[in-house]
C-alpha atoms as one frame of an Amber mdcrd trajectory, in Angstrom:
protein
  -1.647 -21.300 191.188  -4.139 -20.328 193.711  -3.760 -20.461 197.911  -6.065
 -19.104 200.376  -3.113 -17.303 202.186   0.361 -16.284 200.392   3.102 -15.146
 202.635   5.805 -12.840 201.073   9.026 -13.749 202.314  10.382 -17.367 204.298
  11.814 -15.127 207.137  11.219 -15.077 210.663   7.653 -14.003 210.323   6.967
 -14.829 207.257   7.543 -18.660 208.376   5.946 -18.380 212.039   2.702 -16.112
 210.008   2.591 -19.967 207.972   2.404 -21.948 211.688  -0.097 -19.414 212.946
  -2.443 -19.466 209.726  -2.597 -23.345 210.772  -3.468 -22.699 214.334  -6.319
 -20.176 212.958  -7.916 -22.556 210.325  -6.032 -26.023 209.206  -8.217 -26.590
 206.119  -6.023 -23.216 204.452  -3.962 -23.538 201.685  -0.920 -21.449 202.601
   2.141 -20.563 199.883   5.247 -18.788 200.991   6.839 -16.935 198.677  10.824
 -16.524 199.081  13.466 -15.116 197.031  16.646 -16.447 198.269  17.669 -19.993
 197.234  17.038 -21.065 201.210  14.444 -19.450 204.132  15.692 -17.410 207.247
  18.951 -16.107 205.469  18.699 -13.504 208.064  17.954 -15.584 211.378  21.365
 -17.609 210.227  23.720 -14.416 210.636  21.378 -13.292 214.026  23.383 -13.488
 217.261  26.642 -14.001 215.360  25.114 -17.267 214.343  24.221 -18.334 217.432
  20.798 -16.645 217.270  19.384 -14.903 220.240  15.675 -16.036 219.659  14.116
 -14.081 222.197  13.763 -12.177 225.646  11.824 -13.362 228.379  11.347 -10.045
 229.863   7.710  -9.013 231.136   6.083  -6.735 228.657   6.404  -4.032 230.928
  10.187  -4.170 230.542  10.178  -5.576 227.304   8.206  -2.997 225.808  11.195
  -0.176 227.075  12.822  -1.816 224.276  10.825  -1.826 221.452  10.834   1.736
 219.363   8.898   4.205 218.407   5.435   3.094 219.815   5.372  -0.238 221.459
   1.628  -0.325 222.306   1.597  -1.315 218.523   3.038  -4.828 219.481   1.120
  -5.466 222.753  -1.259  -7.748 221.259   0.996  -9.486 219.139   3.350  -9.457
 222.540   0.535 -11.522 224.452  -0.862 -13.596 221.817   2.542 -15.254 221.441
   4.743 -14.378 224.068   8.199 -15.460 224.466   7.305 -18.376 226.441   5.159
 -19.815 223.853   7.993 -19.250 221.278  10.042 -21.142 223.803   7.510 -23.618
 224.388   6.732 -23.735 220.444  10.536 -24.478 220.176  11.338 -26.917 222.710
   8.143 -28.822 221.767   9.641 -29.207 218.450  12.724 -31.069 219.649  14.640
 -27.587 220.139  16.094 -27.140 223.268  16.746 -23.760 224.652  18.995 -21.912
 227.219  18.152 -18.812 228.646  21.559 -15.940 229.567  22.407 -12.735 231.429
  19.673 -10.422 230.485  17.017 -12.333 229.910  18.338 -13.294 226.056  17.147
 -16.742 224.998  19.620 -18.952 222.623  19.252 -22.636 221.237  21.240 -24.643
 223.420  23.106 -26.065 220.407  23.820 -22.082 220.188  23.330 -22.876 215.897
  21.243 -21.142 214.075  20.797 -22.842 211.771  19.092 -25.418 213.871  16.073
 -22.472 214.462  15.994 -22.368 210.221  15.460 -26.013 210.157  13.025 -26.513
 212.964  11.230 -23.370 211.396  11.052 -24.786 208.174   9.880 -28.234 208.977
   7.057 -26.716 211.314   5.802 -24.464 208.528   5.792 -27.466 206.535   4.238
 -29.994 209.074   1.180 -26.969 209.187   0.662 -27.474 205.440   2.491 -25.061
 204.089   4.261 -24.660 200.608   7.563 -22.982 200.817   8.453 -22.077 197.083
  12.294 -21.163 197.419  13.956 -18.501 194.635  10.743 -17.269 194.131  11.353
 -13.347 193.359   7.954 -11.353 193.664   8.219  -9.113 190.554   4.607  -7.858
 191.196   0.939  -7.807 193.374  -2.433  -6.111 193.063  -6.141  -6.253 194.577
  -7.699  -8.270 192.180 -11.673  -9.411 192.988 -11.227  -9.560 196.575  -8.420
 -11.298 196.348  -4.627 -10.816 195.444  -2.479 -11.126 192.068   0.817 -12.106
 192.329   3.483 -12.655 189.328   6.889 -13.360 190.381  10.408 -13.308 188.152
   9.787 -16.697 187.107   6.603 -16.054 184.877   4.722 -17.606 188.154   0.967
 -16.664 189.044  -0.582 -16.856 192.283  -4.206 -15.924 192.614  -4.337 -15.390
 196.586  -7.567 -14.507 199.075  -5.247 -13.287 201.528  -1.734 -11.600 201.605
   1.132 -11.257 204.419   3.902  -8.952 203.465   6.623 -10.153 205.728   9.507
  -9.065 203.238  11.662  -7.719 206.147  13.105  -4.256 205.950  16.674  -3.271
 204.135  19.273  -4.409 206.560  21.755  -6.562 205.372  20.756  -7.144 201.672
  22.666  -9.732 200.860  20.086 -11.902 202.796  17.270 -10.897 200.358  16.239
  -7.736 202.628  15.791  -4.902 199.865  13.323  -3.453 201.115  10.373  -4.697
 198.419   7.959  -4.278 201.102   7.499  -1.045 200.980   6.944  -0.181 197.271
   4.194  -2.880 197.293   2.527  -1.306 200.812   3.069   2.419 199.145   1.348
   0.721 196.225  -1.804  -0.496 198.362  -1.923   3.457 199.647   0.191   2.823
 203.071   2.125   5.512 204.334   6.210   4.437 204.474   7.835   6.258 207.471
  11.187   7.207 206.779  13.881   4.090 207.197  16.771   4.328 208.442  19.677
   2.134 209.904  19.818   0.735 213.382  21.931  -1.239 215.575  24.500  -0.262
 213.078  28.419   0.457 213.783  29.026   4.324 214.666  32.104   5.881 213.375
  34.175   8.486 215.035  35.689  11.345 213.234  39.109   9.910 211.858  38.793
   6.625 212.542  38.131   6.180 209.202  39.131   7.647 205.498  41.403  10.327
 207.153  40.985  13.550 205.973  38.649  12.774 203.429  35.185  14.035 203.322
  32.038  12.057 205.173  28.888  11.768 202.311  26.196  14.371 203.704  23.985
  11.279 204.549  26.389  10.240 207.571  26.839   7.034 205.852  30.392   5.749
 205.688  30.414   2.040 204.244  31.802  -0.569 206.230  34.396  -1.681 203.953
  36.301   1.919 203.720  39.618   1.148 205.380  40.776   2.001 208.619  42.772
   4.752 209.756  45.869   4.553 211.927  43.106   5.638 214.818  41.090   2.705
 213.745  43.670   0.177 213.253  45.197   0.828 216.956  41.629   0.462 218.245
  39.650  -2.320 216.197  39.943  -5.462 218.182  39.241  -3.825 221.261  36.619
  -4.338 224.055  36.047  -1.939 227.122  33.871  -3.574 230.103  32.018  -1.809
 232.684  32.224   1.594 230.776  29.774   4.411 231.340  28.683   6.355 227.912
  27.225   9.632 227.848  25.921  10.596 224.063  25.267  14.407 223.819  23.798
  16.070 220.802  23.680  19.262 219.063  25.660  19.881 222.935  22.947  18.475
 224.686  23.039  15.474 226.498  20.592  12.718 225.163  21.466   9.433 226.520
  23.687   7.622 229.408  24.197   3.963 229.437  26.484   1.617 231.451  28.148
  -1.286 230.241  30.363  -2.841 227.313  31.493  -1.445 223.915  33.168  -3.116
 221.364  35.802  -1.102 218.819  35.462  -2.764 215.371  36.488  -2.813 211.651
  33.207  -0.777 210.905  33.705   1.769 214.006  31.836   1.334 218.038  29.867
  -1.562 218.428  28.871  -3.925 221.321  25.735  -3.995 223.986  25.729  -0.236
 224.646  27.079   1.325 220.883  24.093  -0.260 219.927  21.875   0.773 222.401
  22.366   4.405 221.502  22.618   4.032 217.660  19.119   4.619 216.719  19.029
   8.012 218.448  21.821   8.607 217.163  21.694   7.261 213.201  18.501   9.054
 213.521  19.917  13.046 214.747  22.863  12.419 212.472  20.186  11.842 209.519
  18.413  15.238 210.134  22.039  17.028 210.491  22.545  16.713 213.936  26.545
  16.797 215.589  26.758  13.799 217.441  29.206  13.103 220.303  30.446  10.091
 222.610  32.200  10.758 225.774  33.482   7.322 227.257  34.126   7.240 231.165
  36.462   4.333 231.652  36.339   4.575 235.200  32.950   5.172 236.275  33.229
   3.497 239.732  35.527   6.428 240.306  35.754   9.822 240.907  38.192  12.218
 238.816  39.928  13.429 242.184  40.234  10.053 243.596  41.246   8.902 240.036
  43.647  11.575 240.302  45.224  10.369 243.851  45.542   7.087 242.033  47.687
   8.368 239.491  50.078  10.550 241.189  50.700   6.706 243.588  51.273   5.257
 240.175  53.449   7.941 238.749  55.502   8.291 241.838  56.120   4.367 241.940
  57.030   4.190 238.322  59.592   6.949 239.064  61.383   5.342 241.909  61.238
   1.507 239.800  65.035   0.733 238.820  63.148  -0.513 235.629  62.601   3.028
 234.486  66.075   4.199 234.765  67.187   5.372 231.151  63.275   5.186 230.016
  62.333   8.447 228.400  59.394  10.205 229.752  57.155   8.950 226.865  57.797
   5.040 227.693  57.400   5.852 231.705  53.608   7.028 230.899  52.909   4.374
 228.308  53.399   2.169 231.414  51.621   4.831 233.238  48.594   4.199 230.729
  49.119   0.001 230.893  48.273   0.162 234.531  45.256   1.905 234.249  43.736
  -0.401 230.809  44.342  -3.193 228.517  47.617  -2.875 227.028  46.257  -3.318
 223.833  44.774   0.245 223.851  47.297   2.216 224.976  48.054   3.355 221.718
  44.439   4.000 220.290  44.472   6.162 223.638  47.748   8.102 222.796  46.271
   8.932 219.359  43.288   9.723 220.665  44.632  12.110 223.170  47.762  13.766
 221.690  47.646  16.102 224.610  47.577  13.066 227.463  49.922  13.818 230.145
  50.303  12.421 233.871  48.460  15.552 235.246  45.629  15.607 232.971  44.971
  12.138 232.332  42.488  11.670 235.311  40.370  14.261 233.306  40.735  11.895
 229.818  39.818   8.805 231.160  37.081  10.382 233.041  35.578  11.825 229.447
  37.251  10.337 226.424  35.503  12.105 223.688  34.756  10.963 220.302  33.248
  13.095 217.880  31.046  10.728 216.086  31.588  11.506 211.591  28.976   8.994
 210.361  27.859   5.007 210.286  27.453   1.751 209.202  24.310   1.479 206.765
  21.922  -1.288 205.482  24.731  -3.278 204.143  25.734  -4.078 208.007  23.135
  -2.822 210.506  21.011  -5.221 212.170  17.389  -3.834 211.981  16.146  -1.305
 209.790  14.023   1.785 212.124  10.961   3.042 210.146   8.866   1.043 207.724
   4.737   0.580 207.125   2.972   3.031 209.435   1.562   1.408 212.697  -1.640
   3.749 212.287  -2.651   1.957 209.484  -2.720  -1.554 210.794  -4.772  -2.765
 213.373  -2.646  -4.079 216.177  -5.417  -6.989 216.763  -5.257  -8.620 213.890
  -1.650  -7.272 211.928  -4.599  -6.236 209.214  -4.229  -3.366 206.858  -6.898
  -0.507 207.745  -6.535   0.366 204.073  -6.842  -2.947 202.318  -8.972  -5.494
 203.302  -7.232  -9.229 202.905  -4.391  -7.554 203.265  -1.489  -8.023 206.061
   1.744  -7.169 207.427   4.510  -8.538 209.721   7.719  -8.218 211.168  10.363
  -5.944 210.060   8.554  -4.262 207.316   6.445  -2.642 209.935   7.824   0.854
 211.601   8.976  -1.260 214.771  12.154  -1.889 215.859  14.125  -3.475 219.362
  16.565  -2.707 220.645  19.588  -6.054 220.944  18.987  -8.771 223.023  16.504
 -10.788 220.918  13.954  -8.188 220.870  13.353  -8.099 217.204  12.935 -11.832
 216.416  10.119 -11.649 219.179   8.606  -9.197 217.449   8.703 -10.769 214.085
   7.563 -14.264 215.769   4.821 -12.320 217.571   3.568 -10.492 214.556   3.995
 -13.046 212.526   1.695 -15.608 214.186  -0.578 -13.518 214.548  -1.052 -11.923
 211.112  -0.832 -15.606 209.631  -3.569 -16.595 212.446  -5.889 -13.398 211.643
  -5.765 -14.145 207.780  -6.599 -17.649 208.445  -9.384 -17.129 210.496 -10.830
 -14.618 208.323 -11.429 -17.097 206.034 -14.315 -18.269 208.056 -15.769 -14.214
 207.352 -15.522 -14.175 203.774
């Protein structure tokens, strides 16, 4: 089989780097190569399935969130911007709604509605999309590219896309082939490493057992009695303070989620690159959770004593031993519900020191989530080695990449499929109109 362009991997870039090759040159053959038995097995699980396509922040503010150098996806940024993803989708019979923080979602709030409208686009622009299609091999071959897959295929190619995605969550055909096959061109692979993952505080999980070196602790490991009296639970309006090796590194403001796998939500995952990434190179990482941040420990204190004093003089409390008088203590000051993830928490919690705890709730945190639950993978394909204008290997002529295979990663709020959509159309558009060059 020969194509002009062949696309490895039907994922978010790989199937927007097929609509921009058509945009660049319409006369291109273009072949997408994926694995899996269906395309965009990852965009389906994105946003709990209701896919948060994008974020129509400026790129001033959207670049804050995009890790480790974001002047790497400027271009890209501008070339396709989140508007003309929006405009791209809603032009294609997709309407869209746009939420709190900027975060874009189909207004069906499906998925699998993006999969099928990218799908059909790719198609409309001429594309083939070969499904269960396993690469098993490429090389430079004549100024072109060899490709044999798993199924005794051959593609002769003038132009390649490596969109393979990085190695978060596997089971969607993210393994990571990418790299091997950029190492193999001469490209550098940064280190990888999970992001947007679950962290895992010390005993929440495999009690008394011993935490793998790596910091890894799979998501499946059962939960503790810790983690079993606080999975389920969701604290609003919190203030986190992260402090490593003792030293403070981060502060954020806002909701956590505590989950089967360990702390989750908007701001667990805000800090869990820095802190996957210190825990990686042996660092002690801690959480301190401020429950009240709106107040301060000696009016928090005031509170108390009012609330202690009341509970005493209740008729309700007469007979109630001292440890049911501060569990209601403790319901009057948060959910019910985690009262008792508190008490274990804090075997020490008493009346007069409680201010103090729910001022700085500390978790020691033993480890995390890894590839087989995090939702981006940090590190990948070196940014020096591509030029930002055209997604174009420095190295290899012919020869592109996009998406997560590249060492860039967001932060949550549909930063990442932006970045896959933006790199993605523009690789595909670069390779097509290199055609014209050649």
């Amino acid at each position: 089989m020969n194509t002009d362009i062949l696309i490895a991997g039907g994922g978010a870039a790989g199937m927007m780097a097929a609509i921009g090759a058509a945009s660049g040159n319409g006369n291109a053959s273009v072949t997408i190569l994926e694995k899996m038995p269906r395309p965009g097995r990852k965009i389906m699980i994105s946003g709990k399935g209701r896919c948060n396509i994008t974020n129509l922040k400026r790129w001033q503010d959207f670049s804050r969130h995009i890790h480790p150098k974001a002047d790497f996806l400027k271009t890209a940024f501008h070339e396709f911007s989140p508007e003309a993803m929006i405009s791209f989708l809603n032009g294609s019979g997709l309407p869209t709604v746009t939420e709190r923080g900027d975060r874009v979602f189909p207004a069906s709030y499906r998925a699998m509605d993006v999969v099928d409208t990218l799908c059909r686009k790719a198609r409309d622009a001429g594309a083939r999309l070969l499904t269960g299609e396993e690469i098993a091999g490429v090389a430079a071959d004549d100024g072109g590219f060899y490709v044999r897959t798993s199924s005794g295929t051959t593609v002769m190619a003038k132009k390649l896309v490596i969109a393979t995605g990085g190695l978060s969550y596997p089971a969607t055909g993210s393994t990571g082939d990418g790299y091997g096959w950029a190492e193999e061109f001469g490209h550098k692979v940064r280190p990888c490493f999970p992001s947007l993952t679950a962290l895992v505080p010390a005993g929440y999980k495999i009690p008394g057992g011993k935490v793998p070196s790596s910091g890894h602790i799979d998501r499946g490991t059962p939960l503790s009695a810790l983690g079993k009296a606080l999975a389920g639970n969701s604290l609003k309006n919190i203030s986190l303070t992260v402090t490593i090796d003792g030293t403070v590194a981060a502060e954020e403001f806002g909701d956590i989620d505590f989950t089967d796998g360990g702390i989750e939500g908007p701001v667990g995952f805000m800090v869990s690159r820095k802190c996957v990434k210190a825990m990686t190179n042996g660092s002690k990482v801690e959480f301190s959770i401020d429950l009240k941040p709106a107040v301060d420990t000696g009016a928090l204190a005031d509170r108390i004593a009012g609330l202690v004093r009341a509970i005493e003089q209740d008729p309700r409390s007469r007979g109630k031993g001292e440890h049911e008088k501060f569990r209601v203590l403790l319901g009057k000051l948060m959910p019910g519900t985690l009262t008792d993830g508190f008490m274990k928490s804090n075997r020490n919690a008493c009346a007069d020191n409680l201010a103090g705890l729910l001022k700085d709730w500390k978790f020691p945190i033993s480890g995390y989530v890894g590839y087989e639950r995090c939702v981006v993978t940090a590190g990948g394909v070196a940014t020096d080695e591509v030029f930002p204008k055209t997604m174009e290997s420095r190295l290899v002529q012919g020869l592109y990449f996009a998406g997560e295979v590249l060492d860039i990663d967001g932060d949550t709020g549909g930063y990442n499929l932006q970045s896959a959509f933006s790199t993605g159309f523009l690789a595909g558009r670069s390779a097509a109109l290199s055609l014209h060059q050649d």
